[in-house]
LUMKOLLUM-272058 format. One record per residue (C-alpha): x negated, y negated, z negated; residue number from 1. Coordinates in steps of 0.1 Angstrom, whole numbers, plus 2048, in hexadecimal, padded with zeros to 3 digits. Example, Ala and Ser with C-alpha at 12.3 -4.5 7.8 and 13.67 -1.06 7.14 Angstrom:
2
((785 82D 7B2) 1)
((777 80B 7B9) 2)
END
This chain:
262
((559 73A 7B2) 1)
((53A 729 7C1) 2)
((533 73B 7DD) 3)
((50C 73D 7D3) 4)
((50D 766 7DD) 5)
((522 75B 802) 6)
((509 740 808) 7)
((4EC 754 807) 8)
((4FA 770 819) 9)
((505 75A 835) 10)
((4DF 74D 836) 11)
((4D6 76E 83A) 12)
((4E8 77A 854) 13)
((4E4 75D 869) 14)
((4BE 760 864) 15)
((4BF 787 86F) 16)
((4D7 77C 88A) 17)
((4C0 764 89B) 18)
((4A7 77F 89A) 19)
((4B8 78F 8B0) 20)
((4C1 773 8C9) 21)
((49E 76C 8CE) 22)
((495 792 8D4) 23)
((4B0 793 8EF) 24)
((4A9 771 8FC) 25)
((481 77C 900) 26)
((486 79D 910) 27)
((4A7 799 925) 28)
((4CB 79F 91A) 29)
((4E7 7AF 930) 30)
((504 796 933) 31)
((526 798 943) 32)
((543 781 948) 33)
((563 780 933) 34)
((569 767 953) 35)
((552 75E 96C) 36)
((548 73F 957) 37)
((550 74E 931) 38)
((533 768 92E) 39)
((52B 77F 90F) 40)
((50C 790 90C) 41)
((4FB 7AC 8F7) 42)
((4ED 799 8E1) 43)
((50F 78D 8D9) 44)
((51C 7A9 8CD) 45)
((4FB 7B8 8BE) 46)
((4F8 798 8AB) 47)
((51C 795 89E) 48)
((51C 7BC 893) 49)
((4FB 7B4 87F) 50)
((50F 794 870) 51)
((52E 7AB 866) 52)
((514 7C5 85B) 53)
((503 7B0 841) 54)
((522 79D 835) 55)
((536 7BF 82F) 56)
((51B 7CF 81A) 57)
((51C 7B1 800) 58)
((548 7AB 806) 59)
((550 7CC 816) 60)
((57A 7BC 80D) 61)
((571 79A 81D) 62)
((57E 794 847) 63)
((56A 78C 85B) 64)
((575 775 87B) 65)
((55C 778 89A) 66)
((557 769 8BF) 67)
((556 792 8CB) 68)
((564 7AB 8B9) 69)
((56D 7A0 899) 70)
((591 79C 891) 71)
((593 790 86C) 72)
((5B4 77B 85C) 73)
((5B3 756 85E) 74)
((5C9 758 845) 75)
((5B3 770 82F) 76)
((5AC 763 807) 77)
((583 76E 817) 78)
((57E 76A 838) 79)
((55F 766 84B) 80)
((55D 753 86D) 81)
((540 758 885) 82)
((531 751 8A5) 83)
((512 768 8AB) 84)
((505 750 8C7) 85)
((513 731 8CD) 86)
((507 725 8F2) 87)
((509 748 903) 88)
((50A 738 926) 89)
((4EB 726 91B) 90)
((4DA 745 914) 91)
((4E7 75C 92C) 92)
((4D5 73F 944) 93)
((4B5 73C 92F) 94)
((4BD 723 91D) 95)
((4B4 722 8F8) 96)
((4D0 70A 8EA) 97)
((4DF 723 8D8) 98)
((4EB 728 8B4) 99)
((4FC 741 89A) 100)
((518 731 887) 101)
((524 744 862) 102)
((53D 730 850) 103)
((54C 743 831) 104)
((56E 737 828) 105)
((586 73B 80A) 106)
((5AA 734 80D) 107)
((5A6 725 82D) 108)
((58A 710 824) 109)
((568 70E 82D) 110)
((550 719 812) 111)
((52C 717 81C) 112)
((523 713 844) 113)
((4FE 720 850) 114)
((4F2 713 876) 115)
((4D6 725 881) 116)
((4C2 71B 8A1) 117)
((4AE 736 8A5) 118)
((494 725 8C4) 119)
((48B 708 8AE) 120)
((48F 718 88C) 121)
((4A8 701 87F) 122)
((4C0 709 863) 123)
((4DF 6F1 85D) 124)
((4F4 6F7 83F) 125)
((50E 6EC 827) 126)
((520 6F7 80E) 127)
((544 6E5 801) 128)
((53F 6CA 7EC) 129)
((519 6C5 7F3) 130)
((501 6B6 809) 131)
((4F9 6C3 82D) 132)
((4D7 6D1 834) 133)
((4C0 6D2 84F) 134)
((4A1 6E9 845) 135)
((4A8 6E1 822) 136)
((4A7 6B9 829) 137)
((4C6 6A7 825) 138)
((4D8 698 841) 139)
((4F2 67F 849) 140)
((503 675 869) 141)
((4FA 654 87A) 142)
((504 630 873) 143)
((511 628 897) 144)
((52E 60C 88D) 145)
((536 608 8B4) 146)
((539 621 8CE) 147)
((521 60E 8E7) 148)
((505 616 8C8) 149)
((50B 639 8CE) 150)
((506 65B 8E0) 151)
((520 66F 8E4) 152)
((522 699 8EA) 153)
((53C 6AA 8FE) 154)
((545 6CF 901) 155)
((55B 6DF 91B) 156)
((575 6F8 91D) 157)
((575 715 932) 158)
((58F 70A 943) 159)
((58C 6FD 964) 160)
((5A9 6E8 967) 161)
((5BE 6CD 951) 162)
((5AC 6D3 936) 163)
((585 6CD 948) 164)
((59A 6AD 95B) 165)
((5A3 69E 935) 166)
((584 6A1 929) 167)
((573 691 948) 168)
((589 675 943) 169)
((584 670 924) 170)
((55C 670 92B) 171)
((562 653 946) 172)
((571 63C 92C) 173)
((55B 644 913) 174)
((542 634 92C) 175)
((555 616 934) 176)
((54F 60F 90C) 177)
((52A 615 914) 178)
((51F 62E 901) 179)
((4FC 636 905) 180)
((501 656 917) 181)
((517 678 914) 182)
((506 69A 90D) 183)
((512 6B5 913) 184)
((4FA 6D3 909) 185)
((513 6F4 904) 186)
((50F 6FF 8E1) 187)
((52C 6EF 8C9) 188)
((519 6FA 8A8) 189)
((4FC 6E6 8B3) 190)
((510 6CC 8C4) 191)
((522 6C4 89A) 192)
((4FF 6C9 88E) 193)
((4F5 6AD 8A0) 194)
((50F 698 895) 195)
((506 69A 872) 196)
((4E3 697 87A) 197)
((4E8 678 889) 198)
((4E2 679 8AA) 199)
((503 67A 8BA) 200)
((51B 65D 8AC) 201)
((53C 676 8B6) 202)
((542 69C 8C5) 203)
((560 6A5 8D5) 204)
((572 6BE 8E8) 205)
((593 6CC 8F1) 206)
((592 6EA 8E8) 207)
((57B 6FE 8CF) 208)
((584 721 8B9) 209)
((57D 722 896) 210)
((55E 732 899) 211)
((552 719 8AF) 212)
((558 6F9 897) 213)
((55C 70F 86E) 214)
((536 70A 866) 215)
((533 6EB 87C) 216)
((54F 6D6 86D) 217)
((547 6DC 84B) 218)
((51F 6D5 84F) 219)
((52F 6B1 862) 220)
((542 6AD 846) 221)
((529 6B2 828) 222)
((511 695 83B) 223)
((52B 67D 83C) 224)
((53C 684 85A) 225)
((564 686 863) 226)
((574 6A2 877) 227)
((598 6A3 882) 228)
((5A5 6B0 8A3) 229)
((5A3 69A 8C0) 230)
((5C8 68C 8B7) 231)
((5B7 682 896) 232)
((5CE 69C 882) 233)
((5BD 6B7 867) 234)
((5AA 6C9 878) 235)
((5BA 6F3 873) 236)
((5A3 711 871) 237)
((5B1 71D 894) 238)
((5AC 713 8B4) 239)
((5AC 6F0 8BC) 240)
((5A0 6CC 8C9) 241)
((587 6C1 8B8) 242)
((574 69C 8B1) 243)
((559 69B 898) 244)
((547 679 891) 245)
((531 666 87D) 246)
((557 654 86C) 247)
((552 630 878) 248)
((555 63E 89C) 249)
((575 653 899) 250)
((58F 639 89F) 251)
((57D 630 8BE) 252)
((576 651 8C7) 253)
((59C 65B 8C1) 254)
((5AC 639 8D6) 255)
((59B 64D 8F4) 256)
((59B 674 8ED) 257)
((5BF 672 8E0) 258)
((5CA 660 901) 259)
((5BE 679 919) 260)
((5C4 697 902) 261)
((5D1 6B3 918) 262)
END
């Protein structure tokens, strides 16, 4: 199989997708809290049943895996793993740093992964084996040798103890290596995507679901990029920590990460 047919329809749906972020982003979306700080919102859900929608009518026997209400098989021969809109406090705020992830997976590996940033009109993508994609231009992560050459992103948990504590250590020693700054913008998709864009020499965080990193990690991958968990082990299609970096970085990445790793 070559996955031609999944790779299109992931581009689609992504596409049609962000169509509908920037509908709901533009005239005001209701939003709620699965917790005061972990919000979901309409366009949410509308977006991920369009995703399901359009994926079903090509693979009606394919699972599909979603942030909201999809509850596919990790362990499925087809499965589908998808985040309508990654960075939902950003947008629930007015933010637009946002994304839709698709990764398509067979047997538990990733396929073909479509990024879509609907605000700037950016499409990232890769497929297994190949190059990664930005726009149709080929990109590769940076060529930071030393972690005092590079910038470095950060997500956060929702939790709001141990976990947010780690990761703030970790951030503190990362700057006593001087590293040129942390960012720390809310949207893992985009967060990966700038990895293997270059911009950021490493990306880490504690703890990320699969459809959070399955597109991501595979678009980091195909532009050179390594990804393991943030104890440097193979990174599992479940949830996890995860450190994604341009490879020269990830042994220094990992001597701190690993240390404070809750």
């Amino acid at each position: 199989m070559n996955g031609d047919r999944e790779f299109e329809v992931a581009l689609d749906a992504a596409r049609m997708a962000g169509e509908v972020l920037r509908r709901h982003f533009a005239e005001g979306t209701t939003v709620w809290g699965k917790e005061s700080h972990n919000l979901v919102s309409a366009a949410d859900l509308e977006a991920e049943r369009l995703i399901a929608e359009t994926i079903r009518d090509a693979f009606p026997l394919h699972s599909i895996l979603g942030e909201e209400e999809q509850a596919g098989d990790l362990t499925a021969e087809h499965l589908w793993v998808v985040d309508p809109l990654d960075g939902t406090n950003n947008f629930a705020h007015g933010l637009p740093q946002c994304a839709v992830s698709i990764a398509y997976c067979h047997n538990q590996q990733t396929h073909c992964g479509v990024i879509y940033d609907p605000f700037r009109d950016e499409l990232y993508t890769a497929r297994k084996g190949g190059q990664a994609y930005k726009n149709d231009q080929p990109i590769s992560v940076g060529r930071q040798k030393q972690l005092n050459e590079a910038l470095v992103s950060v997500g956060f948990y929702y939790d709001r103890g141990k976990m947010m504590e780690a990761t703030l250590d970790a951030i503190r020693d990362l700057f006593y290596e001087k590293i040129h700054g942390i960012r720390r913008f809310g949207a893992a998709a985009l967060d990966l995507c700038g990895v293997a864009c270059g911009q950021y020499g490493a990306f880490f965080e504690y703890q990320l679901s699969p459809w959070d990193f399955a597109a991501g990690r595979l678009i980091v991958e195909a532009a050179g990029g390594q990804v393991t968990t943030a104890r440097g082990t193979a990174l599992p299609l479940q949830p996890t920590s995860i450190l994604a970096t341009n490879g020269m970085l990830h042994a220094a990445m990992l001597a701190i990460i690993e240390r404070h790793h809750p």
